[in-house]
N, C-alpha and C positions, 0 to 999 in steps of 0.2 A: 504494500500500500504506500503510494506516497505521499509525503507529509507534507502538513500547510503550517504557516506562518500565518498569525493573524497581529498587524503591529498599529497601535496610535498614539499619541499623547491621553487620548479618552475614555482608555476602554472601562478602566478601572475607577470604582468610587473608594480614593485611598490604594487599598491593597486587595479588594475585593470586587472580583469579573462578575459575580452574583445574577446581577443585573442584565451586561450584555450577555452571559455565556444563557440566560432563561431566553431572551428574545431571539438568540439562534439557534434554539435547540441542543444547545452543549451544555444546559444542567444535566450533573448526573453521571457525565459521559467520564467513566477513568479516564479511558487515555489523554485524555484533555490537560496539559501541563502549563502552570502560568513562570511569569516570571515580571517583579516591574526590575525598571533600572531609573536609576537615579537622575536625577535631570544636569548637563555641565551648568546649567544659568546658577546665579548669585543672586537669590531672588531677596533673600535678608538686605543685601547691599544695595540691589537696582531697582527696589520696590519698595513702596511706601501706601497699605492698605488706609483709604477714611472710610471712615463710617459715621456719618455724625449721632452724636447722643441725640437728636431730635429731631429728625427725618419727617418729611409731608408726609402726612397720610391720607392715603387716597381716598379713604368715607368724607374728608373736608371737600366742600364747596371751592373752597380756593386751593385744593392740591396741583391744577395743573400750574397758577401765577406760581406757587410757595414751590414747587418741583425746576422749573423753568430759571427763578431768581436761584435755586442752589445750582445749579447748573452753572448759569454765568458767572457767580463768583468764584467756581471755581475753575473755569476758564480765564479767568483773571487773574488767581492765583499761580495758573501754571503757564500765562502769555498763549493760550489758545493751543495747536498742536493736540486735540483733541478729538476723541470715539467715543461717541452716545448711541449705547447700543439699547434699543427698545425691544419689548417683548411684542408690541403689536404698531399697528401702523397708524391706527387713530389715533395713539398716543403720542407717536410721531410727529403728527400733524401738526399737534395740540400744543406740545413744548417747539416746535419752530416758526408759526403764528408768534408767539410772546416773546420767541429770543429776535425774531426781525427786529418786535417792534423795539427791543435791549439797543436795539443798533450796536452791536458789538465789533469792536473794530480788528477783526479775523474776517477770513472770508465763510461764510457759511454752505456748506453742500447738503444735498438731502437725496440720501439713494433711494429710489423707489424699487416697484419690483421691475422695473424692465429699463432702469437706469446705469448697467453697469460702467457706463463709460465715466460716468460721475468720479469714478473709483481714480481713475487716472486724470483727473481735472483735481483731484484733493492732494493726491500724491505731487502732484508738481506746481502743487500751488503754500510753499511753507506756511507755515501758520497758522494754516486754515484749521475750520472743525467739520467732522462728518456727523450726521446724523443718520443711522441705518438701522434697519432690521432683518427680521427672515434670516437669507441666504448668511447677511455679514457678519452671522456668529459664529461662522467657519471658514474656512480654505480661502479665505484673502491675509493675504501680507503685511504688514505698516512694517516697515524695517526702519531703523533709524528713531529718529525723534519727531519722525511722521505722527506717529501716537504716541504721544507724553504724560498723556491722561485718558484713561479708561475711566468713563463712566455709565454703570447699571445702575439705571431708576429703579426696574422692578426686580425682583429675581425671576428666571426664566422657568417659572412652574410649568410642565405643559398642559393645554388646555382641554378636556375633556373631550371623548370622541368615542366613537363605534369600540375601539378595540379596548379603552381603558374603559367601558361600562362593564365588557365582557371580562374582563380580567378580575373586576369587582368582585362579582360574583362568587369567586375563588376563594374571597376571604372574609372569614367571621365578623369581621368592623371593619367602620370607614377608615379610623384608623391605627387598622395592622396593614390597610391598603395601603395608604398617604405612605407610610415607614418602608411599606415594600415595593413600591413600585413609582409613587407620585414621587416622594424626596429624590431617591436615587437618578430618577431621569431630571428634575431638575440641578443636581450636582454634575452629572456629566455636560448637560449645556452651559451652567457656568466655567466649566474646565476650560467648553470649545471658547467662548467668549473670552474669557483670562487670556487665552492662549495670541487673541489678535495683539496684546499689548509687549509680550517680550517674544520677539523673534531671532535673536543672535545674543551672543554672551556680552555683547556693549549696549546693548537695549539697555534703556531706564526710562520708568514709568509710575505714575501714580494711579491706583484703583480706586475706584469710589462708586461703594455701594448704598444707594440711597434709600433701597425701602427699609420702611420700616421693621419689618420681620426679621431684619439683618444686624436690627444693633443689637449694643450689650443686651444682655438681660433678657431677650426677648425668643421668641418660638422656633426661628431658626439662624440664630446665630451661629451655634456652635458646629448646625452642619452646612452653612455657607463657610465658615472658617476651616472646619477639617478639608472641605474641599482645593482652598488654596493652599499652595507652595506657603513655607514659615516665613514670614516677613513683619515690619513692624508694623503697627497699625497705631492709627493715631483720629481724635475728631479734634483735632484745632487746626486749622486754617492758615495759622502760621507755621505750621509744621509742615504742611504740604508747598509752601512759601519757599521754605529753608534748603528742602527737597530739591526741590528745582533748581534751585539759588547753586544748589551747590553740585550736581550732577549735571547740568549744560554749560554749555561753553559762553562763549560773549557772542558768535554769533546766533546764536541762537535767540538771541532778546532781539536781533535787529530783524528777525521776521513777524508778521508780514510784512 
């Protein structure tokens, strides 16, 4: 019989295939052998996680102004060079509506679904910020100090459908579901999205996770955090300042 290789930065939540080997039919299976390997990146050193202690939340009236304003300031904190990755597209809309009206002085991109070419009008325009969804929480590149700031509004839960009703059924509660099957798929699409911000071992980046369910204290914290590489995390504002200040160059402040 000849053997397969199955290889990504994704497959694993942590140390455990659980997840993808159920979805491809390799629970179960002996001969199935895993292995991770350790990443070369310096994610302690080229990364810097916020979280703010007090995030919008989305039941307010005013979540998308209060979403939109932390966004910008911290596009101002890092002089722009930023990825705002959405879970949906209305939301999208929503926070580039109110950053127009910010007049931010970056250039603003907004990748739709049949907008690829946006992707290389961002890329070679420094400074600038993207706003994307869908497809751009994988297999696109930012190398460099293209993205300097990674920021997730939501976490990337997925959204109920045909096959996650059916899967329900399988288990005694909602949630021993959520634990087995909802978390883990939303940890491996945080992984994919993580993954646009450090692409080469000089990459440096700041993450910023804005929903609420993400801070301290709160419901999934700790498994948005296991999910990331160890790095520092910080909510003050001058800390993601200092960041910057101190892992870009000079030219870097003179774009746009």
């Amino acid at each position: 019989q000849q053997p397969i290789i199955l290889t990504s930065g994704t497959l694993s939540v942590g140390k455990d295939f659980s997840r993808f080997k159920a979805e491809v039919g390799l629970l179960g299976n002996h001969r199935v052998t895993e292995s991770v390997s350790l990443s070369p990146f310096d994610y302690e050193k080229n990364c810097l996680l916020y979280l703010p202690n007090s995030p919008p939340k989305q039941k307010n009236k005013a979540y998308f102004n209060q979403i939109s304003q932390e966004i910008a300031t911290l596009l101002y904190a890092t002089h722009g060079h930023g990825l705002i990755l959405f879970t949906s597209y209305a939301a999208m809309s929503a926070v580039q509506t109110r950053l127009n009206v910010e007049k931010l002085p970056y250039p603003l991109f907004t990748m739709s679904r049949n907008a690829k070419h946006i992707l290389k009008q961002f890329k070679c325009c420094p400074g600038s910020v993207l706003l994307a969804a869908g497809a751009a929480w994988e297999g696109f590149d930012f190398l460099g100090d293209c993205v300097s700031l990674l920021v997730i509004p939501r976490l990337p839960f997925p959204y109920p459908d045909a096959m996650q009703n059916h899967l329900l059924d399988s288990y005694s509660t909602l949630q021993e579901f959520i634990r087995a099957i909802v978390v883990p798929d939303m940890q491996i699409k945080l992984k994919q999205g993580f993954g646009r911000a450090i692409r080469t071992e000089n990459d440096s980046c700041v993450i910023a996770i804005l929903d609420e369910r993400a801070a301290k204290g709160q419901r999934y914290f700790d498994d948005a955090r296991r999910t990331l590489p160890k790095m520092k995390i910080t909510s003050d504002l001058k800390d993601v300042q200092e960041f910057i200040r101190k892992k870009k160059s000079e030219n870097y402040f003179m774009e746009p």
